[in-house]
C-alpha positions in Angstrom: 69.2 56.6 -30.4 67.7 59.7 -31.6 69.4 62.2 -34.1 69.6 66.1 -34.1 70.8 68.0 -37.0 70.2 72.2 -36.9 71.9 74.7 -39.4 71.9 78.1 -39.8 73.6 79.4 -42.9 73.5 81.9 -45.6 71.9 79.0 -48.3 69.1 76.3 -48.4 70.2 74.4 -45.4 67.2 71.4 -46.3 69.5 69.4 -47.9 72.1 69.4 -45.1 69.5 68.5 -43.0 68.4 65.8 -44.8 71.8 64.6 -45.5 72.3 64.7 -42.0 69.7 62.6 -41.0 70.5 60.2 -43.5 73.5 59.6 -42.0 72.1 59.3 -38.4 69.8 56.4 -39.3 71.9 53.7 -38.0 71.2 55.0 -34.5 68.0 53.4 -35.0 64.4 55.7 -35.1 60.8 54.9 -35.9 60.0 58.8 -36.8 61.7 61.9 -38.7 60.8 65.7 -39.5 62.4 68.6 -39.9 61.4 72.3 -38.8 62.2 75.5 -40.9 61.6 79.4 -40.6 59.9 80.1 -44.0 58.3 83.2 -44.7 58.0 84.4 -41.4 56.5 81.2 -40.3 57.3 77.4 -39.1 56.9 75.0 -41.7 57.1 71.9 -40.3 57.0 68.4 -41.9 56.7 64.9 -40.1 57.0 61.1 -41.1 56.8 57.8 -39.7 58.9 56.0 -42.5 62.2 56.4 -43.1 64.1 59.6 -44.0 63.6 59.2 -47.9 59.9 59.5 -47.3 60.2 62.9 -45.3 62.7 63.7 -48.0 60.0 63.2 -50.6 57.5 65.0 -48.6 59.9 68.4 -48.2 60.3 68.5 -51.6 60.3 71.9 -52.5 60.9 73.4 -49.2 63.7 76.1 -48.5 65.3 78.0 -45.5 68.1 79.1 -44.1 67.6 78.4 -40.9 66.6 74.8 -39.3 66.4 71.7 -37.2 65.6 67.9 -37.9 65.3 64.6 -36.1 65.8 61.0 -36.2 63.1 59.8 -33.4 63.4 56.1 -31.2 60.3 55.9 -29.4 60.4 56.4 -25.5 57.1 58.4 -24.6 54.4 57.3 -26.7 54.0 55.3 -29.5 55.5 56.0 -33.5 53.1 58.2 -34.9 53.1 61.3 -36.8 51.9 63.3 -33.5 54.5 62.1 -31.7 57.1 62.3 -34.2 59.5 65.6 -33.8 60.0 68.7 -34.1 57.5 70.1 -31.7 55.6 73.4 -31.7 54.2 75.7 -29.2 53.0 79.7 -30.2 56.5 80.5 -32.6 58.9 78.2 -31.4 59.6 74.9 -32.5 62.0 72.4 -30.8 63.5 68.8 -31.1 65.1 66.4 -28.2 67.3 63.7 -27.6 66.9 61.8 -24.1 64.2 61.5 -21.6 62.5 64.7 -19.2 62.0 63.0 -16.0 60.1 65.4 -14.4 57.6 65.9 -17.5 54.4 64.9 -15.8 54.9 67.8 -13.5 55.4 70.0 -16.5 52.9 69.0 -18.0 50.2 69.7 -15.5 51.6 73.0 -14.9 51.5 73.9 -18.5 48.0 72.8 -19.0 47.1 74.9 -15.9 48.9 77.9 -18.0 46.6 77.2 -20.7 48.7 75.2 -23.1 47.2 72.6 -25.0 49.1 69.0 -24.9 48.6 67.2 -28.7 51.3 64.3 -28.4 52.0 61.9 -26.0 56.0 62.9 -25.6 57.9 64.4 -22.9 59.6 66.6 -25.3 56.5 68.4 -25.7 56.7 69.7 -22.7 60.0 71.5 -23.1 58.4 73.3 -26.4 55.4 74.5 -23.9 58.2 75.8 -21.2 60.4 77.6 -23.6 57.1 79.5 -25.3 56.1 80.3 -21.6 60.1 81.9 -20.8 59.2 83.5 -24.0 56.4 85.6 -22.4 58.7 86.9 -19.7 62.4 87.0 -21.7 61.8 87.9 -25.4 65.6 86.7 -26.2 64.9 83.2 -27.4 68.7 82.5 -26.2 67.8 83.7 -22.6 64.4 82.2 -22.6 65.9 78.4 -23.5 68.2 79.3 -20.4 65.1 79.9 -18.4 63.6 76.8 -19.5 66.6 74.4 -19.6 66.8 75.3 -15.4 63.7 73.4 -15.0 64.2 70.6 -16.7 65.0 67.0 -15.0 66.9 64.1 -17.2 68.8 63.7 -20.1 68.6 66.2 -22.7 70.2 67.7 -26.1 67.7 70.1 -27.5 67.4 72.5 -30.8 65.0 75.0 -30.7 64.2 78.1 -33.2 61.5 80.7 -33.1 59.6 82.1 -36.2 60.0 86.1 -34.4 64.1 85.7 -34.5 64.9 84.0 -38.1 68.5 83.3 -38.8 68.9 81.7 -35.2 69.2 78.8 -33.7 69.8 77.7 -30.0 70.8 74.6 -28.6 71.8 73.0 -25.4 72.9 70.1 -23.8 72.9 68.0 -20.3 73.4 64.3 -20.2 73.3 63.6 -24.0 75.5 64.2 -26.7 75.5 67.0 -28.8 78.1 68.7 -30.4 78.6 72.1 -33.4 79.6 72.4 -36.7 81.5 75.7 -37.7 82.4 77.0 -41.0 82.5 79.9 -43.2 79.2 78.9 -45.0 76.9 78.7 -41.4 77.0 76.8 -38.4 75.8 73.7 -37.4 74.6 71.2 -34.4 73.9 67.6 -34.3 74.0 64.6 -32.0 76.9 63.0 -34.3 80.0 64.1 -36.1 79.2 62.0 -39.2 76.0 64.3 -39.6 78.1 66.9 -40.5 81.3 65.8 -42.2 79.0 67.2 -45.5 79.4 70.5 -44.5 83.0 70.6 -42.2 85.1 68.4 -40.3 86.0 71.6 -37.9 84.0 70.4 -34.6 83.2 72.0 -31.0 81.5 69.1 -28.4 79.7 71.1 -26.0 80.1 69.9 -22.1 77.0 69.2 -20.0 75.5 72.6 -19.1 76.1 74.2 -22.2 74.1 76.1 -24.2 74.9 77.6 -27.5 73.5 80.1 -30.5 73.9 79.7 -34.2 73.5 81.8 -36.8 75.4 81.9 -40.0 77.9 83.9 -39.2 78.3 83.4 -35.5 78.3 81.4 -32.3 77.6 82.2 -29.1 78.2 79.5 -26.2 77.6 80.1 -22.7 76.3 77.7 -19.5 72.8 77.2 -18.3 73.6 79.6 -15.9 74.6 82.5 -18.2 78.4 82.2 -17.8 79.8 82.6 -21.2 82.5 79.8 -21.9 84.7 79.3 -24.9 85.2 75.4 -26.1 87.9 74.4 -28.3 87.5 73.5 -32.1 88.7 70.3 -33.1 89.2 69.1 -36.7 87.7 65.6 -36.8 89.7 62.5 -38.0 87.1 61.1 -39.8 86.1 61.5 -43.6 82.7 61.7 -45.3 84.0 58.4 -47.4 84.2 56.4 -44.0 80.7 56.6 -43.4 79.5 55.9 -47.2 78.7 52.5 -47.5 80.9 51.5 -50.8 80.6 48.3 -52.1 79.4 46.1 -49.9 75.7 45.1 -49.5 75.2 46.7 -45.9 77.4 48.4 -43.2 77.5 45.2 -41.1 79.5 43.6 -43.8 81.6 46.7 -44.3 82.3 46.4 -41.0 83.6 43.1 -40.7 85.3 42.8 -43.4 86.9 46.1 -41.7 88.4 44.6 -38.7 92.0 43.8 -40.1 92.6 47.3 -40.8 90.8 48.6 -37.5 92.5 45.9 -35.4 95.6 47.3 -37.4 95.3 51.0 -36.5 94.0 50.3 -32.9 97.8 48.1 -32.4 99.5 50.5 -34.2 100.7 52.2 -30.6 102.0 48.8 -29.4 103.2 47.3 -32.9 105.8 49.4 -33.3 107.8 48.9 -29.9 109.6 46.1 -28.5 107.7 46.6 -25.5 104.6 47.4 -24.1 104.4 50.6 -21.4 101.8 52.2 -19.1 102.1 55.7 -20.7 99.9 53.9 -23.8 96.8 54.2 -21.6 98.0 58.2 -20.1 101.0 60.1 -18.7 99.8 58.9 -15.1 99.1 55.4 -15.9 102.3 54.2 -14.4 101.3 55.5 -11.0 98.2 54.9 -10.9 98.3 51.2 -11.9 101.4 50.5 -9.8 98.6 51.4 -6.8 95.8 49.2 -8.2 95.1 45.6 -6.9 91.7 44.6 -8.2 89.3 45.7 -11.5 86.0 46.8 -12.2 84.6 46.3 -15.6 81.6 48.8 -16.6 79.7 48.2 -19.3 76.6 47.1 -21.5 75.2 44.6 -24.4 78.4 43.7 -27.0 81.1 45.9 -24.6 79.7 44.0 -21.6 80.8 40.6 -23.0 84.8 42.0 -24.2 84.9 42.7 -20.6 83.8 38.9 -19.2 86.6 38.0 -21.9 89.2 40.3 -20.2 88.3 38.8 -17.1 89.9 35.5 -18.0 93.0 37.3 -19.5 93.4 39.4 -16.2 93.5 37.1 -13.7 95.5 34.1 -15.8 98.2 36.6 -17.2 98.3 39.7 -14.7 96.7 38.1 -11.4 94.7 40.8 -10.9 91.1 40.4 -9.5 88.6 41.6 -11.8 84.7 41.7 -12.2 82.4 42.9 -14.5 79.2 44.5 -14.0 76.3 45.1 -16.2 76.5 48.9 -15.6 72.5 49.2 -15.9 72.4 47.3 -12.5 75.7 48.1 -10.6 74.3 51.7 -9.5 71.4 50.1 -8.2 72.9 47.4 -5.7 75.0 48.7 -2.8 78.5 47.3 -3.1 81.8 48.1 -1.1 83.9 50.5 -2.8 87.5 49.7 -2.7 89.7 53.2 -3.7 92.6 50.9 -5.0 90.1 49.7 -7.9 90.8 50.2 -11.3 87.0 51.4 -12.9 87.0 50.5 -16.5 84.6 51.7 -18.5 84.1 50.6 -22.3 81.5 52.0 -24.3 81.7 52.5 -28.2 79.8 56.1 -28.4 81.1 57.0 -25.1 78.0 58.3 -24.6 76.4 55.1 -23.5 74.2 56.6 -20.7 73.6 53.6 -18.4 77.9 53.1 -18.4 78.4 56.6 -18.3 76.5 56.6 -14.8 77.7 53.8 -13.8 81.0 55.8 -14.0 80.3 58.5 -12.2 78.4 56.0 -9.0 81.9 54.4 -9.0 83.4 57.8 -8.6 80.7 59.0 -6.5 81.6 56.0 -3.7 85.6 57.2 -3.7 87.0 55.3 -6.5 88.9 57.6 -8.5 91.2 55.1 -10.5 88.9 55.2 -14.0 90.5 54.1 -17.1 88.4 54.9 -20.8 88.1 52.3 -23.6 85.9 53.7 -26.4 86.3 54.3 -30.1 85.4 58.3 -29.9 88.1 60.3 -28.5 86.1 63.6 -27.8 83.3 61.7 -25.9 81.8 62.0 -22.2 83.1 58.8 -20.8 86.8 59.2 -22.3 86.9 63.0 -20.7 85.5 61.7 -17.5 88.4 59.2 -17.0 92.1 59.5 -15.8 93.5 56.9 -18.3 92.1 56.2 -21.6 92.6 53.9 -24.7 90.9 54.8 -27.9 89.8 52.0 -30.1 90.8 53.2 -33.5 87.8 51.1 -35.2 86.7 53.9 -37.0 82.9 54.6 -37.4 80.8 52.2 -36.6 77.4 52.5 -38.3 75.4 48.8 -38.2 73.5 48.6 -34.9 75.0 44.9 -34.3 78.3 45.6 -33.1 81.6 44.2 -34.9 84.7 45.9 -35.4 84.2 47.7 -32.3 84.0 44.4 -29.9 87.3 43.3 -31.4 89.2 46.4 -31.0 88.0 46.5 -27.3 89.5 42.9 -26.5 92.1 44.4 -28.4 92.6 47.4 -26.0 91.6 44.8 -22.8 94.5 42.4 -23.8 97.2 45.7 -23.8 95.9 46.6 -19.8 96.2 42.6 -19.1 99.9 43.0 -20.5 100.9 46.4 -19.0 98.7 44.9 -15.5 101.0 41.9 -15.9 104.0 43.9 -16.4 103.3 46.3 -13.4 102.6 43.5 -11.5 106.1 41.8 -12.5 104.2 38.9 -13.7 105.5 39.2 -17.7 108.8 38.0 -18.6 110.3 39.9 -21.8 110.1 36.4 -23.3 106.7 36.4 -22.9 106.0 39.9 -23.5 108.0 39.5 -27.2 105.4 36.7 -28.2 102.1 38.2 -27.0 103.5 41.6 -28.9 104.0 39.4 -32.2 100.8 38.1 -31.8 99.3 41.4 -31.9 101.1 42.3 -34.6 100.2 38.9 -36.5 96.0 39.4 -35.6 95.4 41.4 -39.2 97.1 38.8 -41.3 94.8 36.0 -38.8 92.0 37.5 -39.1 92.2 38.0 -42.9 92.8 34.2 -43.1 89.3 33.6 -41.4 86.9 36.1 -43.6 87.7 33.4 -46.0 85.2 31.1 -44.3 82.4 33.3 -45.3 81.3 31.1 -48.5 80.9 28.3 -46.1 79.3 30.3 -43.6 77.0 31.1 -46.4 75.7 27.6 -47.0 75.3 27.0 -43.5 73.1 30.0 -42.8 70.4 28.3 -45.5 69.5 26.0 -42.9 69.3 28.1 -39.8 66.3 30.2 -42.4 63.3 28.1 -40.5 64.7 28.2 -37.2 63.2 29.9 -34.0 65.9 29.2 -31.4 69.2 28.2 -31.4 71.8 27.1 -28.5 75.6 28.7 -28.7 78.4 26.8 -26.6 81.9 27.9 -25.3 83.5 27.4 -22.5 86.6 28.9 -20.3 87.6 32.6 -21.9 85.3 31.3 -25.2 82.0 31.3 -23.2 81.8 35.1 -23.4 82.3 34.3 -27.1 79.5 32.4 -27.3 77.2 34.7 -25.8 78.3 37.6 -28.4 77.2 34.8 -31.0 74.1 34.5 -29.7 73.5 38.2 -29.3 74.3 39.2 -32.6 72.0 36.0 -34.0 69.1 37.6 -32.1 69.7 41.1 -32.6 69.7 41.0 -36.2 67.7 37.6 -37.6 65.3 37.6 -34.5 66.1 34.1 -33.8 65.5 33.8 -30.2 69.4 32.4 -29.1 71.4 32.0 -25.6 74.5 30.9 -25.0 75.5 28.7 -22.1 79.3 27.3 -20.6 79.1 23.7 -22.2 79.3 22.3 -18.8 76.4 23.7 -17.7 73.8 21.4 -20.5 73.0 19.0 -18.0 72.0 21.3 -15.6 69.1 22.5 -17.6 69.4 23.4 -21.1 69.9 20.0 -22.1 66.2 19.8 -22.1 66.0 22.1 -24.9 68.1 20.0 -27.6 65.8 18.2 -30.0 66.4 18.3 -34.1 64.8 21.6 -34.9 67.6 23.3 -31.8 70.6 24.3 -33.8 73.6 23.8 -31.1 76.4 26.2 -31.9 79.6 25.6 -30.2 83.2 27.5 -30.1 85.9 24.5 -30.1 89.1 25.9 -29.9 92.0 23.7 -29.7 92.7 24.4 -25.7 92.6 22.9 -22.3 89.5 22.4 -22.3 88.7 21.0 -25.6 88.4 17.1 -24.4 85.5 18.7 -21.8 83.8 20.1 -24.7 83.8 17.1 -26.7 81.8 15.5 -23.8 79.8 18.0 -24.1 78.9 17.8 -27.3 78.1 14.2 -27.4 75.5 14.8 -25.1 74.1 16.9 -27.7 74.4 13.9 -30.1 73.1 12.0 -27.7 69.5 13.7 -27.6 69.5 14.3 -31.5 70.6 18.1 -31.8 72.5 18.9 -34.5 75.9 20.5 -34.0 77.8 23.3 -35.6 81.7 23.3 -34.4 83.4 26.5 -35.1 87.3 24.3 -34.2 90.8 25.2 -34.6 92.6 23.7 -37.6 94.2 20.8 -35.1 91.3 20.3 -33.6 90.4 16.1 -33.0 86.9 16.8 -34.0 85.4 15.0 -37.2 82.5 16.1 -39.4 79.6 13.6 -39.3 76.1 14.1 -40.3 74.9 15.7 -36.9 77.9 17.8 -37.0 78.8 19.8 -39.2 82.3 21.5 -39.0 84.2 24.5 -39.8 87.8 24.7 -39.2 89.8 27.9 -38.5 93.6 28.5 -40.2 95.1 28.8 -36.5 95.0 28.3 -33.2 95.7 31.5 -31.5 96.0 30.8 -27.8 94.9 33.4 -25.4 93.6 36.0 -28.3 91.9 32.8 -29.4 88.3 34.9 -28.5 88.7 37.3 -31.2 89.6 35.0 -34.1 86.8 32.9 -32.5 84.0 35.9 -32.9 84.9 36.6 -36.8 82.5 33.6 -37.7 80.0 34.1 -35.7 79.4 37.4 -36.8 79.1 36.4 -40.3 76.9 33.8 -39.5 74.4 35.6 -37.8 74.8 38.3 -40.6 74.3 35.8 -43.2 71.4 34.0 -41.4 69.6 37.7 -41.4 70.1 38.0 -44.8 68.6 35.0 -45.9 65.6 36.0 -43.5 65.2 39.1 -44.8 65.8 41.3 -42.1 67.1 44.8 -41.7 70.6 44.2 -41.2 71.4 47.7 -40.1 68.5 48.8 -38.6 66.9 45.8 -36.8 63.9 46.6 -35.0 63.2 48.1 -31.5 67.0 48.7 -31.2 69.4 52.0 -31.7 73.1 52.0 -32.0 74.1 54.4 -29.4 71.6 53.9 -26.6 71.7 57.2 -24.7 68.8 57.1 -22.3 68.7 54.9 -19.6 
């Protein structure tokens, strides 16, 4: 969601901030600006376009010492007042997350005598840290001071125009992480904001707070303990965030997934066998204890875990469920200390799963197992067991690469459940291995659909709603479909089990309801077929996604793409590759912003 980038550093730091932001866009934002300590003073400059507007608007400016923002609306509406940083007296200050107790703030401020100009919570921290001010002249101590009073989610930035050369930050319940390096030091909400600048990383824990300046840093915890956190030299590279050749990241991205899918195997591809220790040096304990699973998680991640459910239960026979972790913490439910919590979450910051973790840990379930693509991240250092998704950065808001690497990483735990549960012959365990292996070269194979996915796209270009059919372990398939059709074309879409039509979306299908259906050649192929001639039957008009031996035939209400392979139980994520591109090529000839499609942010860390 929203993007911080700070520096303080013995040159101009406006361009790294810039840069910075630049590279924070895909998290999705309506506002930017940027904050600097000029000649004794706060210049400040705001925008409600994009970051090349407030890039054109700086022009000229100069500091050493500064923060910026990426803004995604929460309290009050895009606008330049509302936009970030925010001042009060000689301070000025940017937030990620959401003050919960800012009306209460806010009335207490204006009692103080402070005058309110935006309609933002974060405003209210600027007020409160110019108030500690008054009292503690150290701006380090006074964000302390200020940071104690403050309810929610929060990664802040703040500098004051009286002590240039500084900047303080601090962090509880959002990300935020530094940048060190002989040049200055640096803060921002992202790694890839500062892979310009140095790949040598510290990720701050919740309740710390930290100061900058170009020569320093100072990190300590809200309640003045001074702590020392590790530096880390991050794995990834300025190139894999630049976009290359391709038209927009979502492309990049799926045309991506061999090599991600690739990397993320690479642990299992090399052995004969598949063992616990993949997921943690206690994994072998703890999972020989386990005897159901929980599945946490939200939007794209949500739907690898309904997948997994199918794979769990036919291969391992292990109960499994999967709640949207927005609503599990909010419905009392019976806690079982034997359950394995899984909790998947590309950022690993995702603050609805992350809190959903910590319930299910909360109620005495202390089995918690990690699938994310960012190894340094809340949810994987909050879990005993952990599997990092080697997808690489993900920068489109519609989710790709990192959906099939999680079903990747879910159909490893089915195989080591199955093992553990002495439910996997080595016969069987050789085969799903080699299909592992094989998934690259598969999923190569299908990218080669994209021209006709192309010419099919042209006539979805005057649609306004669209059906998408699976059934069995492809249903959750055809829900991602229709998710990624809406989030980035704005074609209203759901997705249904097949069998379900006649119970009420049936009604629906008429010639102007494009019908979308995953027909893989399984056990339940003949039911689909049914299906799908009641579709005929009330004039829709059908687009099959089927395997190569699939007895479907083209006609002129269906029209029919076949895939190289049949792939059996990883069937799912061959099955997803063209319905990405679909609903990416159906954007495109709408004219949408692929990456950045409105109203939504890429890591979505605010409840």
């Amino acid at each position: 969601m929203c993007g911080i980038v700070a520096a303080a550093a013995g040159n101009n730091i406006v361009p790294v901030l810039i840069e910075g932001l630049k590279k924070l866009e895909y998290r999705g934002y309506d506002s930017a600006g940027l904050a600097v300590i000029g000649a004794g003073a706060i210049e400040r400059v705001r925008s409600t376009g994009r970051v090349a507007e407030l890039e054109a608007a700086a022009t000229g400016t100069r500091a050493v010492t500064g923060i910026a923002h990426t803004r995604w609306a929460t309290h009050g509406v895009p606008c330049e007042k509302n936009a970030h940083p925010h001042v009060s007296g000689t301070i000025a200050v940017v937030h990620n997350g959401i003050i919960e107790n800012y009306e209460t703030l806010r009335r207490e401020l204006t009692a103080q005598g402070y005058e309110f100009t935006s309609d933002t919570d974060t405003e209210s921290i600027a007020h409160l840290i110019q108030a500690s001010l008054q009292g503690e002249p150290d701006l380090f101590k006074a964000v302390q001071i200020a940071c104690r009073r403050l309810v929610g989610a929060f990664a802040i930035a703040v500098i004051d125009q009286n002590q240039p050369g500084k900047v303080v930050v601090a962090r509880e319940g959002s990300p935020l992480l530094l940048g060190v390096s002989e040049a200055g030091n640096y803060a921002a909400s992202d790694a890839s904001a500062l892979l310009q600048v140095t790949r040598n990383m510290v990720y701050l824990e919740n309740g710390d707070i930290a100061e900058l300046t170009a020569h320093s840093v100072k990190i300590a915890r809200l309640d003045g303990t001074p702590v020392e956190r590790p530096v880390h030299v991050s794995q990834l590279s300025a190139a894999a965030v630049e976009l290359g050749n391709y038209q927009h990241y979502m492309q990049k991205e799926i045309f991506e997934q061999p090599e991600a899918l690739a990397n993320t195997l690479e642990i299992v591809g090399g052995s004969k066998s598949i063992q616990p220790g993949i997921f943690g040096a206690a994994a072998a304990d703890l999972l020989a204890d386990v005897d159901s699973i929980l599945i946490l998680a939200c939007g794209t991640s949500s739907h690898s875990g309904y997948t997994a459910r199918y794979w769990l239960e036919a291969i391992a026979g292990v109960p499994c469920n999967v709640e949207i972790a927005s609503e599990y913490r909010y419905r009392t439910s019976v806690p079982n200390p034997r359950q394995l919590i899984v909790a998947i979450s590309q950022s690993g910051e995702t603050a609805d799963t992350l809190a959903a973790l910590r319930h299910a840990k909360a109620l005495g379930q202390p089995k918690t197992l990690a699938i994310c693509n960012v190894p340094e991240s809340a949810i994987v250092r909050e879990c005993s067991l952990r599997f990092i998704t080697r997808a690489g950065p993900e920068i489109g808001v519609a989710s790709t690469k990192a959906f099939t690497t999680q079903l990747a990483a879910l159909f490893v735990l089915t195989l080591v459940m199955a093992k553990v549960k002495g439910r996997l012959s080595a016969e069987q365990e050789a085969t799903y291995i080699d299909q592992l292996r094989h998934l690259p070269v598969a999923i190569n194979k299908v990218l080669q659909l994209e021209p006709a996915i192309k010419s099919w796209a042209k006539r979805f270009a005057d649609k306004h709603h669209a059906l998408f059919l699976g059934r069995g372990r492809h249903y959750p398939i055809a829900l991602e479909g229709a998710l990624k059709l809406k989030e980035i074309s704005y074609i209203h879409a759901e997705a249904y089990p097949a069998g379900e039509l006649k119970h009420g979306p049936l009604a629906l299908v008429d010639a102007n309801m494009p019908v979308i259906s995953v027909a893989p050649n399984d056990q339940l192929l003949d039911k689909l077929k049914s299906n799908l001639r009641e579709v005929q039957a009330r004039g829709g008009e059908l687009y099959v996604f089927a395997d190569a031996d699939s007895e479907i035939r083209e006609a002129e209400d269906i029209h029919l793409l076949r895939l190289p392979e049949h792939y059996g139980e990883l069937s799912p994520i061959l099955h997803v590759i063209p319905l990405q591109l679909l609903s990416y090529h159906v954007a495109l000839v709408k004219g949408t912003d692929v990456d950045k499609p409105r109203n939504l942010a890429k890591s979505v860390t605010v409840e």
